[in-house]
N, CA, C and O of each residue as an XYZ file, in Angstrom:
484
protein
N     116.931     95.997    100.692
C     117.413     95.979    102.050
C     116.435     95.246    102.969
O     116.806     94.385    103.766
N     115.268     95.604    102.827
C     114.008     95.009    103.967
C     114.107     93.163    103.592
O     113.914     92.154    104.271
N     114.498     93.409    102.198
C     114.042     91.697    101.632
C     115.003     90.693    102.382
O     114.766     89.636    102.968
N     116.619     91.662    102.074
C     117.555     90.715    103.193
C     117.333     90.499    104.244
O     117.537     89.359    104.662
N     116.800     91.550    105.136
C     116.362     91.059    106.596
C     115.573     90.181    106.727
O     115.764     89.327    107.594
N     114.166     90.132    105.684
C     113.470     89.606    106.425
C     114.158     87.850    106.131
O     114.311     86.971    106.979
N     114.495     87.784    104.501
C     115.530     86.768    104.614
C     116.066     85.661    105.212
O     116.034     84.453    104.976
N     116.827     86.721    106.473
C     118.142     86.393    107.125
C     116.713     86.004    108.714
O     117.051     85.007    109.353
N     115.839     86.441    109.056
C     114.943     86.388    110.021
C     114.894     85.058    109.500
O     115.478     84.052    109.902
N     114.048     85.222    108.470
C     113.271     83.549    108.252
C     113.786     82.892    108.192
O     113.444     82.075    109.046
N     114.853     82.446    107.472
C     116.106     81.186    107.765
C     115.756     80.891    109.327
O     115.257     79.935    109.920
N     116.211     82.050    109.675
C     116.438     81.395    111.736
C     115.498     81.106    112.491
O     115.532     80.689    113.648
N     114.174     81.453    111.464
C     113.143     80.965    112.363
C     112.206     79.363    112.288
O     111.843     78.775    111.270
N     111.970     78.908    113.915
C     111.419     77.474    113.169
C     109.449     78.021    112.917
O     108.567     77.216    112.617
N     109.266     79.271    113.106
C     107.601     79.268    113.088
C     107.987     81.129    112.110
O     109.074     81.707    112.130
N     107.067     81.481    111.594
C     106.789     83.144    111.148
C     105.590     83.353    110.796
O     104.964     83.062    109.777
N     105.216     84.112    112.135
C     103.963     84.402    112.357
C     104.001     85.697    111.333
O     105.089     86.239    111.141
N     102.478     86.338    110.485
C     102.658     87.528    110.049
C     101.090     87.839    110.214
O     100.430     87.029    110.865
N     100.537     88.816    109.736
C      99.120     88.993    110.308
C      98.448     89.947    108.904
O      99.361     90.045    108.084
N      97.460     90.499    108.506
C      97.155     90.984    107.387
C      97.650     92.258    107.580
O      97.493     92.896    108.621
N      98.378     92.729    106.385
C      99.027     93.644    105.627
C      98.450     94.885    105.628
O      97.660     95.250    104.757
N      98.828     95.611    106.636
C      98.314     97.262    106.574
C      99.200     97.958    106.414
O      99.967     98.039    107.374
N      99.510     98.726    105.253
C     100.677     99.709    104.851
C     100.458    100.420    106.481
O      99.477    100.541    107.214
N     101.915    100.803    106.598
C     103.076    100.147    105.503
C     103.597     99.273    105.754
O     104.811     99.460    105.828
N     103.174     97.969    106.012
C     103.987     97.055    106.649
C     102.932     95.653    105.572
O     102.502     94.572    105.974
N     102.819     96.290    104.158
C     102.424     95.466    103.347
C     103.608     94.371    102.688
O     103.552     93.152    102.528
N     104.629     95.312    102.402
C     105.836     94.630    102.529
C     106.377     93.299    103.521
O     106.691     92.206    103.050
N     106.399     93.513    104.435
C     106.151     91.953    105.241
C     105.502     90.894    104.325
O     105.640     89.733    104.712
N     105.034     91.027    103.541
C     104.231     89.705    102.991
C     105.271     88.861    102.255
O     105.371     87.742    101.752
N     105.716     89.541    102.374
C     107.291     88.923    101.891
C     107.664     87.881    102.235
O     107.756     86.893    101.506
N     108.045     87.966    103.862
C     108.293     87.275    104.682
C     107.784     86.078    104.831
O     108.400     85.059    105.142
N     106.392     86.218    104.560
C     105.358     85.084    104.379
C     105.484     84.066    103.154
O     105.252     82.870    103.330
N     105.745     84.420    102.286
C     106.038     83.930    100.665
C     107.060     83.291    100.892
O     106.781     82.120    100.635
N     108.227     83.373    101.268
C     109.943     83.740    101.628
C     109.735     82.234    102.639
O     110.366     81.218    102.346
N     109.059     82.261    103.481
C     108.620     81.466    104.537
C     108.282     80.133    103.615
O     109.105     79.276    103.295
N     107.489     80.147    103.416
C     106.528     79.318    102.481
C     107.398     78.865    101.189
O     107.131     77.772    100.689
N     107.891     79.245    100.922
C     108.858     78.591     99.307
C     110.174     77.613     99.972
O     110.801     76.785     99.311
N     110.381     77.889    101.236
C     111.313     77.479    102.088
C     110.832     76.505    103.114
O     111.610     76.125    103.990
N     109.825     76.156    103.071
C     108.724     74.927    103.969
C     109.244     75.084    105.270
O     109.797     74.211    105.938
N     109.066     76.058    105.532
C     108.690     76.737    106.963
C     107.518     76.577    107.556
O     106.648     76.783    106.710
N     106.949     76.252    108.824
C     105.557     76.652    109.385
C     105.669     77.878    109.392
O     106.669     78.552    109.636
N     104.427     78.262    109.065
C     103.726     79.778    109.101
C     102.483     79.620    109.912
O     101.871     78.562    110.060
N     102.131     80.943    110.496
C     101.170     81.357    111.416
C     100.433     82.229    110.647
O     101.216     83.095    110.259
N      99.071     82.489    110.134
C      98.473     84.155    109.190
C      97.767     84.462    110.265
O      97.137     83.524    110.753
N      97.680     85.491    110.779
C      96.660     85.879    111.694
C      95.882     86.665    110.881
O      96.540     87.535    110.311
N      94.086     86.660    110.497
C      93.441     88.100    110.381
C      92.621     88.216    111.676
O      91.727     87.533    112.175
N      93.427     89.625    112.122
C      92.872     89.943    113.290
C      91.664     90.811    113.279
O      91.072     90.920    114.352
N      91.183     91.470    112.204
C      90.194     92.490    112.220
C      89.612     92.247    110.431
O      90.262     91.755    109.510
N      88.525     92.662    110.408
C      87.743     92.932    109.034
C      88.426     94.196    108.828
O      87.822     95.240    109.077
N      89.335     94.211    108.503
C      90.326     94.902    107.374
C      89.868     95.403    106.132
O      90.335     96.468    105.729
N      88.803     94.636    105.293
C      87.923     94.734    104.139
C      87.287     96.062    104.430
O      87.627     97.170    104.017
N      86.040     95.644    105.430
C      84.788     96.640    105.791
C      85.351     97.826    106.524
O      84.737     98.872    106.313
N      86.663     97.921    107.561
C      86.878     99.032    108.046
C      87.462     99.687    107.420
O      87.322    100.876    107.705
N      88.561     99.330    106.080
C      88.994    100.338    105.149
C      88.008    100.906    103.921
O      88.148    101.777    103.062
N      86.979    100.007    104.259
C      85.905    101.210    103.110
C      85.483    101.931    104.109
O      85.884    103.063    103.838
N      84.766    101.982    105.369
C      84.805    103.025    105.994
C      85.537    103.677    106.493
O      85.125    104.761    106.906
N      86.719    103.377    106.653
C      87.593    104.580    107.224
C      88.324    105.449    105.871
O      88.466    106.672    105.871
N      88.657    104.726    104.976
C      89.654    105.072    104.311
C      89.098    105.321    102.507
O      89.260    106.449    102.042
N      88.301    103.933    101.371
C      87.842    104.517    100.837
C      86.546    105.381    100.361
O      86.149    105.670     99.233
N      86.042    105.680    101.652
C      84.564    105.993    102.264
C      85.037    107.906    101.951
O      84.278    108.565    101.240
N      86.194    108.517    102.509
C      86.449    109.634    102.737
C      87.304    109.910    101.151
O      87.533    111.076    100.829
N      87.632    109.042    100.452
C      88.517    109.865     99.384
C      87.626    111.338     98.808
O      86.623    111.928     99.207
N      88.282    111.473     98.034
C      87.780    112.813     97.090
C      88.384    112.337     95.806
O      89.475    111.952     95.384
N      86.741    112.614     95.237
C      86.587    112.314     93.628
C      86.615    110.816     92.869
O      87.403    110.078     93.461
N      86.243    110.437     92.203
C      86.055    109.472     91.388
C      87.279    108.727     91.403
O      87.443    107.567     91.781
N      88.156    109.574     90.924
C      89.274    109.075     90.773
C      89.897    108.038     91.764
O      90.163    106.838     91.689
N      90.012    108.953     92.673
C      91.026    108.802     94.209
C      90.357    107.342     94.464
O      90.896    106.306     94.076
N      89.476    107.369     94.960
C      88.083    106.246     95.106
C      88.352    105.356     94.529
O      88.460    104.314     95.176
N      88.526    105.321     93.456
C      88.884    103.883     92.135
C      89.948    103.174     92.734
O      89.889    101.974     93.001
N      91.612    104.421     93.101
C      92.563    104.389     92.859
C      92.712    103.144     94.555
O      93.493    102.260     94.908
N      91.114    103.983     95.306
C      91.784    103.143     96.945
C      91.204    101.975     96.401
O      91.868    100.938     96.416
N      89.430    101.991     95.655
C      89.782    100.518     95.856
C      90.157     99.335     95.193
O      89.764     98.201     95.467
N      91.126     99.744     94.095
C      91.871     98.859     93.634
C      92.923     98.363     94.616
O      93.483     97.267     94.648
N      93.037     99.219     95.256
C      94.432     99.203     96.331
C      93.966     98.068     97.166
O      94.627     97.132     97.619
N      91.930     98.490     97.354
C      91.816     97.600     98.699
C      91.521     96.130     98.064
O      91.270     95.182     98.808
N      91.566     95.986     96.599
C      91.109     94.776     96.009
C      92.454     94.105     95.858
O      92.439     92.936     95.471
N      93.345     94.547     96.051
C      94.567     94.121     95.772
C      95.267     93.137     97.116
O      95.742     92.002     97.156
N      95.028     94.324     98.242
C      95.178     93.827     99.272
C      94.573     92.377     99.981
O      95.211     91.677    100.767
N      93.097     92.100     99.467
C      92.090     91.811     99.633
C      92.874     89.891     99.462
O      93.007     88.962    100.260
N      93.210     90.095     97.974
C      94.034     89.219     96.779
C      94.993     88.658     98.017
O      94.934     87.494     98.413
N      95.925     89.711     98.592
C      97.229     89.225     99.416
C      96.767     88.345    100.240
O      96.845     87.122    100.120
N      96.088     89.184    101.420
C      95.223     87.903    102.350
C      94.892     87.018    101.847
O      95.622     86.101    102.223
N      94.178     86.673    101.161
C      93.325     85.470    100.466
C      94.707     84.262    100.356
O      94.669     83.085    100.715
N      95.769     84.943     99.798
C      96.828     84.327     99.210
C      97.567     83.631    100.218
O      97.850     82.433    100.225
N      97.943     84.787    101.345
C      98.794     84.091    102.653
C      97.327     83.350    103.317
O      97.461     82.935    104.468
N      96.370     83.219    102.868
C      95.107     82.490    103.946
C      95.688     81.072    103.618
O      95.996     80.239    104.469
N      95.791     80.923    102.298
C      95.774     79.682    101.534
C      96.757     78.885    101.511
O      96.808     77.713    101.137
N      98.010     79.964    102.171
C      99.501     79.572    101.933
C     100.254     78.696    103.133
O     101.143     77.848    103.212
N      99.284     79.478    104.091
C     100.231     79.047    105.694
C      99.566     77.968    106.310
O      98.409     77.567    106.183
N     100.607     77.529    107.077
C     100.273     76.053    108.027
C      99.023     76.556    108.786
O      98.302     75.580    108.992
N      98.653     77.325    109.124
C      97.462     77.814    110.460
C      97.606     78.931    110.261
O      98.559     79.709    110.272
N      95.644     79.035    109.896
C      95.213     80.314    109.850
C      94.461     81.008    111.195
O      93.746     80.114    111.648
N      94.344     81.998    111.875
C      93.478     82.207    113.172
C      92.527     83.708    112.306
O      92.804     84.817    111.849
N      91.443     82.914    112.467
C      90.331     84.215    111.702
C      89.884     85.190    113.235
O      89.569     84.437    114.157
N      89.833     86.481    113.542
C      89.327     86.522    114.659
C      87.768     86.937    114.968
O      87.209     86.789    116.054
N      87.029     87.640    113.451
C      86.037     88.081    113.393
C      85.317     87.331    113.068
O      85.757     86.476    112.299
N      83.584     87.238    113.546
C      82.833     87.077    112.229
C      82.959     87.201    110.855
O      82.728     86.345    110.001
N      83.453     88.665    110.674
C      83.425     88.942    109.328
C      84.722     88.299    108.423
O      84.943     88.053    107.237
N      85.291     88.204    109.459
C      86.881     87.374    108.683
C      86.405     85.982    108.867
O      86.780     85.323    107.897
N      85.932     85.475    109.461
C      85.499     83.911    109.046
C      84.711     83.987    108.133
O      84.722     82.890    107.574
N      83.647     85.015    107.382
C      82.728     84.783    106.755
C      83.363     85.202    105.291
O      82.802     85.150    104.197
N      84.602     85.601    105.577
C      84.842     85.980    104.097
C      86.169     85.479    103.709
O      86.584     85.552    102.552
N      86.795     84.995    104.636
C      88.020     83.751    104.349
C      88.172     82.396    104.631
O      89.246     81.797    104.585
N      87.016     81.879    104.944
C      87.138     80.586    105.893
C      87.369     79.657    104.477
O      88.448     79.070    104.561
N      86.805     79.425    103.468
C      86.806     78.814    102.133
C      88.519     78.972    101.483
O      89.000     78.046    100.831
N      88.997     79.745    101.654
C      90.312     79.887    101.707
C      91.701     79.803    102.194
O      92.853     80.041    101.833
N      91.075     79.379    103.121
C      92.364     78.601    104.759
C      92.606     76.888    104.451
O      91.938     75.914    104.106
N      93.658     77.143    104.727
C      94.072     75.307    104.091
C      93.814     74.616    105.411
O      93.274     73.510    105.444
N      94.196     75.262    106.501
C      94.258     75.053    108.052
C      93.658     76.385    109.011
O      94.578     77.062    109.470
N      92.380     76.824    109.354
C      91.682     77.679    109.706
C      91.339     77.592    110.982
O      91.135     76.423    111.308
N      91.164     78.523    112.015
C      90.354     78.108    113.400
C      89.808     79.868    113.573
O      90.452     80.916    113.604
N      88.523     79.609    113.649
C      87.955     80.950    114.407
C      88.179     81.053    115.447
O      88.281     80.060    116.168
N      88.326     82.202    115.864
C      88.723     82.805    117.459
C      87.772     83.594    117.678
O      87.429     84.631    117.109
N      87.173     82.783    118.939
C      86.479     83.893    119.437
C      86.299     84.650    120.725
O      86.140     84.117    121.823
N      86.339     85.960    120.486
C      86.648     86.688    121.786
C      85.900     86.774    122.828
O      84.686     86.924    122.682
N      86.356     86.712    123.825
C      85.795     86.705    124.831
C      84.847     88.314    125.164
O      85.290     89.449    124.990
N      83.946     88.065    125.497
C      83.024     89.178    125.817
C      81.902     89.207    126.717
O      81.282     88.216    127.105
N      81.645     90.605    127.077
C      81.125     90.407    128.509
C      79.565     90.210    127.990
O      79.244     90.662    126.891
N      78.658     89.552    128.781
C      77.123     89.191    128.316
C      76.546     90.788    128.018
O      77.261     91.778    128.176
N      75.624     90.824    127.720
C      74.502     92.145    127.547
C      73.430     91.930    128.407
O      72.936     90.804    128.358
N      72.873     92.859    129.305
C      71.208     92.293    129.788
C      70.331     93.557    129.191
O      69.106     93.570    129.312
């Protein structure tokens, strides 16, 4: 059901922007692939180090050996997707340091963004 929509979206669209894959909306990557086999412009946004904040938020807290393995295969997997839509789409926008430093080699078409921020004294 999700696959037809997104589908029937991408046909009608002349751009499909998608951004890195945080369940549950890992599925969307779809859209991106779907996009891309169909020579569509695509947009990838990584907006955040996604990598480093899901070992601390997420496989930082599991319980047991197991669980732990189980996230970070999950997060190596994920890791794989990005890399994949980095490589795939017309324009990539990295927004971090840490996302330029760990996808920039992988963007066919890349631009760091950088945020605006207030000085320190």
């Amino acid at each position: 059901m999700l696959q037809g929509i997104l589908r029937r979206e991408v046909a009608q669209a002349d751009l499909v922007h998608t951004s890195n894959f945080f369940a549950p909306y890992v599925g969307l990557s779809y859209a991106h692939d779907y996009a891309v086999a169909r020579g569509k412009k695509t947009l990838f946004v990584i907006a955040e180090d996604f990598q480093d904040m899901l070992q601390w938020e997420w496989l930082r807290e599991s319980n047991g050996a197991f669980e732990r393995w189980r996230r970070r295969r999950d997060l190596t997997r994920l890791d794989r997707r990005v890399a994949k839509s980095a490589r795939s789409a017309s324009l990539t926008f990295l927004h971090t340091p840490a996302a330029v430093n760990r996808y920039r080699l992988e963007t066919r078409n890349g631009i760091a963004i950088r945020q605006p921020g207030r000085p320190t004294s």
